[in-house]
C-alpha positions, 0 to 999 in steps of 0.5 A: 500500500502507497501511503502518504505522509499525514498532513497536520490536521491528522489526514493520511492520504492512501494509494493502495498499489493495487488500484489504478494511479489516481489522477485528481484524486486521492483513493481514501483519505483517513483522519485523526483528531480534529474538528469536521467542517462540512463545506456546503455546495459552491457555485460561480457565484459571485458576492452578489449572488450573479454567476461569472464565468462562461465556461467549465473551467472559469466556473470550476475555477471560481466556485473552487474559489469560494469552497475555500473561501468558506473553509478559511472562514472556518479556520483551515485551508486546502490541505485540510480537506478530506472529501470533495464531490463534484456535481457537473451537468456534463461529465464529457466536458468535465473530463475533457478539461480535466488538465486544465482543471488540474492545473486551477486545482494545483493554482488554488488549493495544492498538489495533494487531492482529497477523495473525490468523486465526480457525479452528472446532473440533470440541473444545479440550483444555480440554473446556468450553473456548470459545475457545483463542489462541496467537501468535508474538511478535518481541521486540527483541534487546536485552530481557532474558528473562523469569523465567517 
């Protein structure tokens, strides 16, 4: 079994040699100690609640964005997120800009993936939405909360 260092919230991210190599995954994700946050779904919505960005990756980039932005009101950052799910109305357009949307991932949050998985929909709330994401973090127990 591939298993990576814990990061400092008590995330072990683990690899199993015998599953494929993830890409923009990690295939499980353990934590110790710590404080759950449950990161509610974001879209490209701006502070004025109008979506930006036309297409799949500006959309992933901002609503990635505002995952975090929630996550840091919370006390923590990227790498503490455990799990991440994504909501696409097309998965077809999601894989095929999979590099790009590595590399806003990589921009943004960090090298490590959480576990994820990718789920099609007919529609989000959000009616011109593309894309949604919400997550699970695990943040040390001694971080402060935020004020958000």
């Amino acid at each position: 079994m591939n298993e990576e260092p814990a990061t400092p919230a008590g995330l072990e991210r683990i690899n199993p040699a015998g599953l494929c190599p993830p890409t923009g995954f990690t295939h499980a994700v353990t934590a110790t100690g710590g404080r759950l946050v449950f990161l509610a779904g974001q879209t490209a919505l701006d502070a004025h609640g109008t979506l930006v960005g036309g297409g799949l990756p500006e959309q992933f980039e901002r609503a990635l964005a505002n995952l975090l932005a929630a996550l840091r009101a919370a006390g923590g950052g990227p790498e503490h997120l455990a799990r991440m799910t994504v909501y696409a109305t097309d998965l077809g357009a999601y894989r095929a800009h999979a590099p790009e949307l590595g590399r806003i991932w990589r921009a943004l949050a960090c090298r490590d993936y959480p576990a994820m998985a990718a789920v099609g929909v007919v529609r989000l709330w959000d009616e011109e939405a593309l894309i949604e994401l919400d997550g699970v973090a695990v943040l040390p127990e001694d971080g402060a909360p935020g004020t958000g």
